[in-house]
C-alpha positions in Angstrom: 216.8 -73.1 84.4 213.1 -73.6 84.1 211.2 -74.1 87.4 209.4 -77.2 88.2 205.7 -77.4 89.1 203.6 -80.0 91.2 200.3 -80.3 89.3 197.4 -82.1 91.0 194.2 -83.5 88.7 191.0 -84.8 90.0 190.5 -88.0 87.5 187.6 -90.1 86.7 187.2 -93.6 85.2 185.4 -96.5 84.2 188.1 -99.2 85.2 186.7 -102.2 83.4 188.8 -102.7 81.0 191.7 -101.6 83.2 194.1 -103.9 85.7 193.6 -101.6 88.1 195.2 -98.0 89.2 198.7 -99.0 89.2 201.2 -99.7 86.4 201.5 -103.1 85.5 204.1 -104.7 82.6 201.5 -107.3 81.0 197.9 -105.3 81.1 197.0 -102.1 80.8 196.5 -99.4 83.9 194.8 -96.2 84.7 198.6 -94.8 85.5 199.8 -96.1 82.7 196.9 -94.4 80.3 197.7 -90.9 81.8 201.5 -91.5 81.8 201.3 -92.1 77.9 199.1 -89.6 77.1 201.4 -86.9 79.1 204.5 -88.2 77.3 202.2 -87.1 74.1 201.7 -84.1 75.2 205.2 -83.1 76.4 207.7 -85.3 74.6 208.9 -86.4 78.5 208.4 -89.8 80.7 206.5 -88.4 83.8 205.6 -90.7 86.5 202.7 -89.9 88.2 201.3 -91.2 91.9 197.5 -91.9 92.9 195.8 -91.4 96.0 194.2 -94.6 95.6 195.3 -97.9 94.2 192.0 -98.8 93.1 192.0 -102.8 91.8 191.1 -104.4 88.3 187.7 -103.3 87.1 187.3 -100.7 89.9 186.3 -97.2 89.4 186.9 -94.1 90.4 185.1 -90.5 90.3 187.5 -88.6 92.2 190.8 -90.5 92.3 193.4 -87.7 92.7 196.5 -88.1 90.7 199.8 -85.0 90.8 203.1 -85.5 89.0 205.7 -82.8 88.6 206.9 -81.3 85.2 209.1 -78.3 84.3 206.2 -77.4 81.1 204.4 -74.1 81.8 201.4 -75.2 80.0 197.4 -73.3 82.4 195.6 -75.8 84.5 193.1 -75.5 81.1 196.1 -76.9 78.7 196.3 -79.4 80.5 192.9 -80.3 81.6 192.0 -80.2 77.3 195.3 -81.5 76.2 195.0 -84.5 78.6 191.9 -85.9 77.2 192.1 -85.4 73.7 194.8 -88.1 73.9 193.4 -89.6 76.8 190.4 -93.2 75.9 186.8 -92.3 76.0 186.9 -94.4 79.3 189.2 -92.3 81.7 188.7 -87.5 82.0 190.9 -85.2 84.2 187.7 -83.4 85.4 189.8 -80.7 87.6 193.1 -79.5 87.5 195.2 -77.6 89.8 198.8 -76.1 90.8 199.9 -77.0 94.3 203.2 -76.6 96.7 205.5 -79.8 96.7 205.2 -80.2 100.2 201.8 -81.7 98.7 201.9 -85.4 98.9 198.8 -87.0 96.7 198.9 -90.2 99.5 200.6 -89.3 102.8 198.6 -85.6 103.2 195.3 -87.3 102.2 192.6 -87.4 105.4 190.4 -89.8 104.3 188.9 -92.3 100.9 185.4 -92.5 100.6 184.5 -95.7 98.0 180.3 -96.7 97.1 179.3 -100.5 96.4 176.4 -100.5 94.3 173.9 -103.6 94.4 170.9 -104.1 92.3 168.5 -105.8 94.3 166.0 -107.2 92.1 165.1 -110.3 90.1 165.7 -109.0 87.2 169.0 -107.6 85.9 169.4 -104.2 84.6 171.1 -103.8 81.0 171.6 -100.2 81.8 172.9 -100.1 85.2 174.3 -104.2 85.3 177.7 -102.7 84.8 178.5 -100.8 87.6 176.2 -102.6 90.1 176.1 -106.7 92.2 172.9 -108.3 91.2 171.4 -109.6 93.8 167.7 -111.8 93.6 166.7 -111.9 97.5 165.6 -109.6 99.2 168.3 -107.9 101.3 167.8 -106.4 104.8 169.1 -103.2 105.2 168.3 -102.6 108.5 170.8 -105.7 110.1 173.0 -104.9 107.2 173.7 -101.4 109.1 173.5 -102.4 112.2 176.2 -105.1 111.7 178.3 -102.4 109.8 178.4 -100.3 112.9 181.3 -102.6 114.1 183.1 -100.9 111.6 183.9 -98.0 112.9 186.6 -96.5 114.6 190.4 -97.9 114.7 190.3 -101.7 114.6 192.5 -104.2 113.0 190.5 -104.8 109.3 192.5 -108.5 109.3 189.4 -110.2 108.5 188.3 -107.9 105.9 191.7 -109.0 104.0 194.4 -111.9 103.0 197.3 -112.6 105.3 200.0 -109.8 105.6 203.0 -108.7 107.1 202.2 -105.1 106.7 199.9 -103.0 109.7 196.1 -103.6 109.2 194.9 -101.3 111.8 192.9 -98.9 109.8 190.5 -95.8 111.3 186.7 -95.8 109.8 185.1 -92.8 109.6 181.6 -93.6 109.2 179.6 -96.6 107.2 175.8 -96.6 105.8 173.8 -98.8 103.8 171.4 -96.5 101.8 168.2 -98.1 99.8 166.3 -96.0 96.8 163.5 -99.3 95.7 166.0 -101.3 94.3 169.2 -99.7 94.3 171.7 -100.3 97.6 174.9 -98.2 97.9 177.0 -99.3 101.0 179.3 -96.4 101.6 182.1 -96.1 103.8 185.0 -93.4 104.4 188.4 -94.2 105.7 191.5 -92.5 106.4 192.7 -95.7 104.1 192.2 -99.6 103.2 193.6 -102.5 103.0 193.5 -104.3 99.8 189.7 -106.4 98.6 188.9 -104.5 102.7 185.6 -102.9 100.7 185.1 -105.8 98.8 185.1 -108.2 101.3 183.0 -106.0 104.0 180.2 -106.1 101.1 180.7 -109.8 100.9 179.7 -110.4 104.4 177.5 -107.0 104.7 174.9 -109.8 101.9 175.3 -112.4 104.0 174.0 -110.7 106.9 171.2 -108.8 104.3 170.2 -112.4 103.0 169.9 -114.0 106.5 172.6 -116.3 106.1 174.5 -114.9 109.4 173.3 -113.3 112.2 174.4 -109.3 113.4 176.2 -110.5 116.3 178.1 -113.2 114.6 179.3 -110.5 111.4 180.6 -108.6 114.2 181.7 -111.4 116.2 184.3 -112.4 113.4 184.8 -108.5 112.2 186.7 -107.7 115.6 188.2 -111.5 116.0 191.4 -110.6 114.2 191.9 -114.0 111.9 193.0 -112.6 108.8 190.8 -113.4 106.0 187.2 -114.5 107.7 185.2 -112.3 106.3 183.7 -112.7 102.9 183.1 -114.1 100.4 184.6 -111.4 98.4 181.6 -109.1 96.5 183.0 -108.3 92.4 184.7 -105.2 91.5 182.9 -103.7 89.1 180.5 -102.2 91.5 183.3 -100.4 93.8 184.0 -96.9 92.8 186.4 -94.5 94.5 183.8 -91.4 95.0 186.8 -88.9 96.5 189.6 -88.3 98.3 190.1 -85.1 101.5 192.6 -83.3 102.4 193.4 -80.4 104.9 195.5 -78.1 102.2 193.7 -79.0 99.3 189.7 -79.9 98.0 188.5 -79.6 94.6 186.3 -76.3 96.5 189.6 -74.9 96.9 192.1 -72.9 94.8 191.7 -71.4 91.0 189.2 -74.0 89.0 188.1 -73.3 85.6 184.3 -72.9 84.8 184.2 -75.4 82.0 185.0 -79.0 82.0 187.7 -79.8 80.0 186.4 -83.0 78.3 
């Protein structure tokens, strides 16, 4: 009887042609690209969870993927194997052998996702795709002082559409980080809630732009009405930048020298 491994990849992506992380019948997926290109490599369906479910035309650095298999190919087979079948568009960058107590989403400590903005008049042919354009000038100063609401363990209702489901979420720690043009609002969470980053940029402008005042952004950030905050920013300038654990980090464990792109 051959014995069955749990084998953990860090994965990186540009997600915009992509309907997000998560398999879907009627567009492609990031799941669904690896899954085929494993069934190429080993003949075998294997289903394969994500840390994150990242949304269409998000992307990801260090989304961390695992799927068990009984084929005994090194973490290097793999890592080469993988993407020669995998699109130019999506690389396992790491791979690794771990227990099967190891659960890619319920051990995972925190998610730490960038927003990009380009804050200029003129839009950037080189960096447009992965970045907001925005023409005003933005205040970063009340943009991180109103993001200091954030966190701690609130309910992130107003950073999301109506649900049934918990939206109590614990935030790590927030910043708003300017180099001349370039803004990256980052943010680090033990999880989120669906558009939650999205959104918190959407309202982060407003308050950069002048169009609503510190105290009102946190005013409606800790009111609990589902769905205040906004309008929601586009998705091509998230990216997932990586994922914690306490039993496992990329830092951690047998890595090969070489990438295996």
């Amino acid at each position: 009887m051959e014995s069955i491994s749990k084998i953990v990849m860090i994965v990186e992506y540009d997600g915009t042609g992509y309907g997000g992380f998560q398999w879907q019948s009627n567009a492609p997926t990031i799941q669904g690209m690896i899954e085929e290109s494993l069934y190429k490599l080993t003949g075998k369906s294997i289903r394969i969870a994500g840390a994150s479910r990242t949304d269409a035309g998000v992307h990801a650095k260090g989304q961390v993927v695992s799927f068990t298999t009984e084929s005994s190919f090194s973490m290097e087979v793999w890592g080469r194997a993988l993407n020669y079948y995998l699109p130019r568009d999506i690389v396992v960058r790491e791979v690794y052998e771990m227990g099967d107590e190891f659960n890619v989403r319920r051990n995972a400590t925190s998610r730490e996702y960038h927003y990009s903005i380009i804050n200029n008049k003129v839009r950037s042919p080189l960096r447009g795709k992965f970045s907001y354009l925005i023409a005003h000038p933005l205040d970063v100063v009340a943009m991180n002082q109103a993001c200091q609401v954030l966190e701690g363990q609130h309910d992130f209702a107003p950073f999301c559409s109506p649900t049934k489901k918990t939206t109590m979420r614990n935030v790590f720690w927030t910043k708003v980080c300017r180099d001349l043009d370039w803004i990256t609002f980052k943010i680090c969470a033990s999880s989120f809630l669906p558009h939650q980053v999205r959104n918190t940029v959407g309202g982060l402008v407003r308050v950069g732009l002048g169009k609503m005042a510190v105290e009102d952004f946190k005013k409606v950030a800790l009111s609990g009405q589902a769905g205040v905050v906004g309008p929601m920013a586009p998705a091509n300038a998230l990216c997932l930048m990586q994922v914690q654990y306490p039993n496992f980090s990329p830092d951690a464990g047998e890595k090969d020298e070489n990438l295996y792109s």
